[in-house]
C-alpha positions as CSV (number, residue, x, y, z in Angstrom):
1,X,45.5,-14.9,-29.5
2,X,42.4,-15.3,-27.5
3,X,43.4,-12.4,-25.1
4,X,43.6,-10.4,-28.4
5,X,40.3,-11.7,-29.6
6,X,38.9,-10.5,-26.1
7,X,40.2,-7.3,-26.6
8,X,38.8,-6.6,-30.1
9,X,35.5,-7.8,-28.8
10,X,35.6,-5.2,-25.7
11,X,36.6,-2.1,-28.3
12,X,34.0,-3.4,-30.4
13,X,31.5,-3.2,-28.3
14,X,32.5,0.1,-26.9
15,X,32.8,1.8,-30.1
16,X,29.2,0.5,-31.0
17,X,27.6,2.7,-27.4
18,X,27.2,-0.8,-25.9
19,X,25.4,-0.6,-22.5
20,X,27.2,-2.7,-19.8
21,X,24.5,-4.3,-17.5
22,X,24.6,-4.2,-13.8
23,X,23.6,-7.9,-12.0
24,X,19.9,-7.2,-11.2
25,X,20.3,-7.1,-7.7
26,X,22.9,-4.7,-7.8
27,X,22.4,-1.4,-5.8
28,X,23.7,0.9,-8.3
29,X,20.5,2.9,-9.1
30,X,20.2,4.9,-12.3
31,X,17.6,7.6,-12.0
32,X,15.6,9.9,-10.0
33,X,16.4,9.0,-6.0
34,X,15.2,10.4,-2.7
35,X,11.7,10.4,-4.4
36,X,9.3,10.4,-1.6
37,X,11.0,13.4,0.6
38,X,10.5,15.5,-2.4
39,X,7.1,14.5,-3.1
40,X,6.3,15.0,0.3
41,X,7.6,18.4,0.6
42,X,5.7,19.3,-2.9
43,X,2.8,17.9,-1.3
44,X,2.7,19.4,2.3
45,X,3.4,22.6,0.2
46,X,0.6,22.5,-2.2
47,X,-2.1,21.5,0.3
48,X,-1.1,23.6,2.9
49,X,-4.2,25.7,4.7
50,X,-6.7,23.1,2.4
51,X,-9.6,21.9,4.9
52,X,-10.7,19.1,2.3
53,X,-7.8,16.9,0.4
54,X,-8.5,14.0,-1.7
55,X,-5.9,11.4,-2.9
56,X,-6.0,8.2,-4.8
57,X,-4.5,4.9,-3.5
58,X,-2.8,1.9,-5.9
59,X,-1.1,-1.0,-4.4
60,X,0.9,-4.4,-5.6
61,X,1.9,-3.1,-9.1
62,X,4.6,-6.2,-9.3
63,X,4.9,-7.4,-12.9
64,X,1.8,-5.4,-14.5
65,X,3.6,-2.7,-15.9
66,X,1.2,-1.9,-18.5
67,X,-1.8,-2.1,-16.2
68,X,0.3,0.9,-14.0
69,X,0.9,3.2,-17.4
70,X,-2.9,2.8,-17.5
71,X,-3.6,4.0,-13.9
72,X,-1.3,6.8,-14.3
73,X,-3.1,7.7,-17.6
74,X,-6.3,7.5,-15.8
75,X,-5.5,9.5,-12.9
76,X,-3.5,12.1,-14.9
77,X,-7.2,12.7,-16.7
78,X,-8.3,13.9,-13.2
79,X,-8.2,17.3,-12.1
80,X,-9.4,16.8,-8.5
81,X,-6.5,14.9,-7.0
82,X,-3.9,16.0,-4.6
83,X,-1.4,13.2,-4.0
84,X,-1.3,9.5,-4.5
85,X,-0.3,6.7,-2.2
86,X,1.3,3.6,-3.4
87,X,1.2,1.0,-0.3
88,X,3.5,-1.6,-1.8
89,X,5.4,-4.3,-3.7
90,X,6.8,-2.1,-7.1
91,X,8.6,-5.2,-7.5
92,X,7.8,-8.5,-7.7
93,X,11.7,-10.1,-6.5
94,X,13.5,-7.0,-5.3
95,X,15.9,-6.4,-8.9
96,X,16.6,-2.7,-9.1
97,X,15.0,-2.9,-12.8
98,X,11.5,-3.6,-11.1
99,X,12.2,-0.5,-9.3
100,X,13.6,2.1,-12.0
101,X,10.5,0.7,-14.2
102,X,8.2,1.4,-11.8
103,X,9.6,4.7,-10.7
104,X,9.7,6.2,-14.1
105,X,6.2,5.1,-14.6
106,X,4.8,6.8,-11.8
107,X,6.7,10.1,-12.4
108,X,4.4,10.4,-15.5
109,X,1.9,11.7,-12.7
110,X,0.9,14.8,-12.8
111,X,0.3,14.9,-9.1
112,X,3.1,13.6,-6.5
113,X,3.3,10.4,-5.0
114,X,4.7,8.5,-2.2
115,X,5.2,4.6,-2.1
116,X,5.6,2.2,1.1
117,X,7.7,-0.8,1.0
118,X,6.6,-4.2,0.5
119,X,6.8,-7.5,1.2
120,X,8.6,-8.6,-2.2
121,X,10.1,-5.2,-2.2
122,X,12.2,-6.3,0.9
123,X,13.8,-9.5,-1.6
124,X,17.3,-9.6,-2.0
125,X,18.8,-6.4,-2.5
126,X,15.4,-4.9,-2.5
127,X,15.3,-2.9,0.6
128,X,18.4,-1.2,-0.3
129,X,17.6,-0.3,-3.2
130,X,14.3,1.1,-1.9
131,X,16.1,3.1,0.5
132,X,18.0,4.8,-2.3
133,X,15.0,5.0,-4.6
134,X,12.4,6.1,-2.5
135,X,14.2,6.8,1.4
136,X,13.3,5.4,4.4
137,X,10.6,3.0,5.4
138,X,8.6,4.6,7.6
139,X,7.8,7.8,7.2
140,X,4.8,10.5,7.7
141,X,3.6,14.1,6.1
142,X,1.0,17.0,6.1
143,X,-1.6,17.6,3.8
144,X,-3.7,19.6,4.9
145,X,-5.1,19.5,8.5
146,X,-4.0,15.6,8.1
147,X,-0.7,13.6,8.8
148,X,-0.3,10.5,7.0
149,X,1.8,7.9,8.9
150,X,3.0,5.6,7.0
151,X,4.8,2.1,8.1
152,X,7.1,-0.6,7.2
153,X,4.9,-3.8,8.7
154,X,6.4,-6.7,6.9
155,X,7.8,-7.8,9.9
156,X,8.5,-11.6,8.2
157,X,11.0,-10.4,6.2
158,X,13.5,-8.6,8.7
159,X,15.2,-9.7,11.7
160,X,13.8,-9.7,15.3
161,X,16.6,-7.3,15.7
162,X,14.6,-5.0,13.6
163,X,11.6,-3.6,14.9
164,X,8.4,-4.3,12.8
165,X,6.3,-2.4,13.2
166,X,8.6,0.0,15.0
167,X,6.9,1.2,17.9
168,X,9.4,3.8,18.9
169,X,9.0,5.7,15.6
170,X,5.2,5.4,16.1
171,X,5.0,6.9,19.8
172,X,7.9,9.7,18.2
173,X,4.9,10.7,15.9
174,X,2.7,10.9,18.1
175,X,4.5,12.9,20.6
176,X,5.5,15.0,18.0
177,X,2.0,15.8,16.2
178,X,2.2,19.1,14.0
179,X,0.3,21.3,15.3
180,X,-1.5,21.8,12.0
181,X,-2.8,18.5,11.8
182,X,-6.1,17.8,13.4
183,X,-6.6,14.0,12.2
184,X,-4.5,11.1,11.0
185,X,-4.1,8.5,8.2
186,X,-2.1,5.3,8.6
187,X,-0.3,3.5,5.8
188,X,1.1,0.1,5.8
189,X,1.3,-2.7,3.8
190,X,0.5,-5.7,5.2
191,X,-2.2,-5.5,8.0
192,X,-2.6,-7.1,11.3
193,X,-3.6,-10.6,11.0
194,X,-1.7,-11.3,8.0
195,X,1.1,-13.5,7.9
196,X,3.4,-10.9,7.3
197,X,2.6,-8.6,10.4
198,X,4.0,-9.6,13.8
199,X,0.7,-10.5,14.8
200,X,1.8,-10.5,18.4
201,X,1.7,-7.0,18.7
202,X,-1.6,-6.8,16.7
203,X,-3.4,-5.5,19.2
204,X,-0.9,-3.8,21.2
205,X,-0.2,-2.4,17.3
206,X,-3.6,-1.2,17.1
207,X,-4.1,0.5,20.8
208,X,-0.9,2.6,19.9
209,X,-1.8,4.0,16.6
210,X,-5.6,4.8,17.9
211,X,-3.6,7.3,20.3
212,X,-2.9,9.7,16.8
213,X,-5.6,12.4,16.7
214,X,-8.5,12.0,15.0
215,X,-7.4,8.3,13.4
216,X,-9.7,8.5,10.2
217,X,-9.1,4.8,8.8
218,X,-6.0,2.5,8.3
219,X,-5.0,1.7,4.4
220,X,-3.4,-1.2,3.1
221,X,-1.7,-3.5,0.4
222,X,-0.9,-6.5,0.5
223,X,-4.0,-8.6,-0.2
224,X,-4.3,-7.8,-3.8
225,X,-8.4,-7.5,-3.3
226,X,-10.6,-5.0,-1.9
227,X,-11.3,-4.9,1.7
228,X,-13.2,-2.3,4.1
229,X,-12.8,-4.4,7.5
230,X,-13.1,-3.3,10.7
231,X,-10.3,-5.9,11.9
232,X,-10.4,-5.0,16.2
233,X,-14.0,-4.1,16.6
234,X,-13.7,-0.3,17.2
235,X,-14.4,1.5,14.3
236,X,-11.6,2.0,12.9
237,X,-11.4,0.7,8.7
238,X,-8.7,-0.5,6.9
239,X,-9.2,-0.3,3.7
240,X,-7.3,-3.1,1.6
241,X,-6.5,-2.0,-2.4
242,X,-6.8,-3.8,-5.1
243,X,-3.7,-5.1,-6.8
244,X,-3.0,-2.9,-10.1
245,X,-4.1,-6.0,-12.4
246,X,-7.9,-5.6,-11.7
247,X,-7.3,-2.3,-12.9
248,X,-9.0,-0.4,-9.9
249,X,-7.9,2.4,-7.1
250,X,-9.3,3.9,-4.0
251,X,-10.2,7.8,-3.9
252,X,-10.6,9.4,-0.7
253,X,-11.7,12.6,0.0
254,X,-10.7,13.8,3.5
255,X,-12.6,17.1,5.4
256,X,-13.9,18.5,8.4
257,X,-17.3,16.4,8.0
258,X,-15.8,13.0,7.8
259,X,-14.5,11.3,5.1
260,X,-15.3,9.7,2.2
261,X,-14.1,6.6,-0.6
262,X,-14.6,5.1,-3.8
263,X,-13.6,2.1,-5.5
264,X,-12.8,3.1,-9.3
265,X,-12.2,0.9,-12.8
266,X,-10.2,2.5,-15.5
């Protein structure tokens, strides 16, 4: 009797379109994958030959869903952006959900973006799902005359059979320079000296990315407030983003005199 009671309920259900739901850390994603290879090959297209590019930059987006429709609304009323970078932490404790809300949000863009990995991106099942979401963790592209590296650094979440920050991707990159770029941008999101970078390769860390051409400035996550800190002494900024709650972002405009940044409420 109860295995027939089990039954009914299971037609029931079926015949009424119920949804079966995945466990939240389950790697079965539903959705839009691969998403930063094609942004990046929409975005190297549609900046190719510019000598100025300007982008925006959000960060930590965990839980504020509502605050992230609203960035995307207020970027989406700009006309003067290329690309934005997201350096971080979709999700707050790695559940695919976290991931396919945040995704669909930020495909409301009008422009394409790319997101970094981190730290509570990396929880549970997180980094797999990442992987299938968005593709791999480190990973660099052309706009313009400039090539944006951007890194997994979250070092106290993986292994010390992993390397992080992984070196031997970094010297590839540089070895292997387009020869259309003129200048680079690094992307990370934690920074040296915070408890998630392997802070004893800081400075080694830094002395190997300042061997890119024409290092412009370093951005971050991770810290949830703004920052413009010139962490070794030698010039070079990072620039630390605001989580998504205090409803800000970063706009940088990139060109042959310099560069430029602002801080902006929406």
């Amino acid at each position: 009797m109860k295995i027939i009671r089990i039954l009914l309920l299971v037609t029931t259900c079926l015949l009424a379109g119920c949804q079966v739901e995945y466990h939240p850390y389950d790697t079965r994603v539903d959705g839009e994958t691969g998403v930063n290879a094609k942004n990046m090959t929409r975005i190297e297209a549609s900046c190719a030959g510019k000598q100025e590019i300007r982008f925006a930059m959000i960060s930590d987006t965990q839980r504020w869903y509502d605050e992230t429709e609203d960035a995307v609304k207020a970027l989406n009323r700009r006309d003067d952006i290329d690309f934005v970078i997201h350096t971080g932490d979709m999700a707050d404790f790695g559940m695919r959900d976290e991931f396919e809300r945040q995704r669909d949000i930020l495909n409301r863009l009008r422009v394409p973006y790319v997101v970094l990995l981190g730290n509570h991106d990396c929880l549970a099942t997180g980094e797999r799902i990442f992987n299938k979401i968005f593709g791999e963790v480190d990973f660099a592209f052309t706009a313009g005359n400039v090539r944006f590296v951007c890194l997994n650094t979250n070092a106290l979440e993986f292994d010390h059979d992993t390397p992080v920050p992984n070196f031997g991707y970094i010297e590839r990159q540089i070895a292997a320079f387009p020869p259309e770029a003129l200048k680079t941008v690094v992307a990370m999101h934690a920074k040296p000296f915070s408890e998630q970078f392997d802070n004893n390769v800081a400075h080694i860390f830094q002395q190997t990315v300042r061997k890119f051409p024409q290092l412009q400035f370093c951005l971050n996550g991770h810290g949830h407030n703004f920052a413009a800190t010139d962490l070794f002494d030698d010039g070079v900024i990072y620039y630390e983003c605001d989580n998504i709650r205090k409803k800000t972002y970063l706009l940088f405009t990139v060109n042959d005199e310099g560069y430029e940044y602002e801080r902006i409420a929406f």
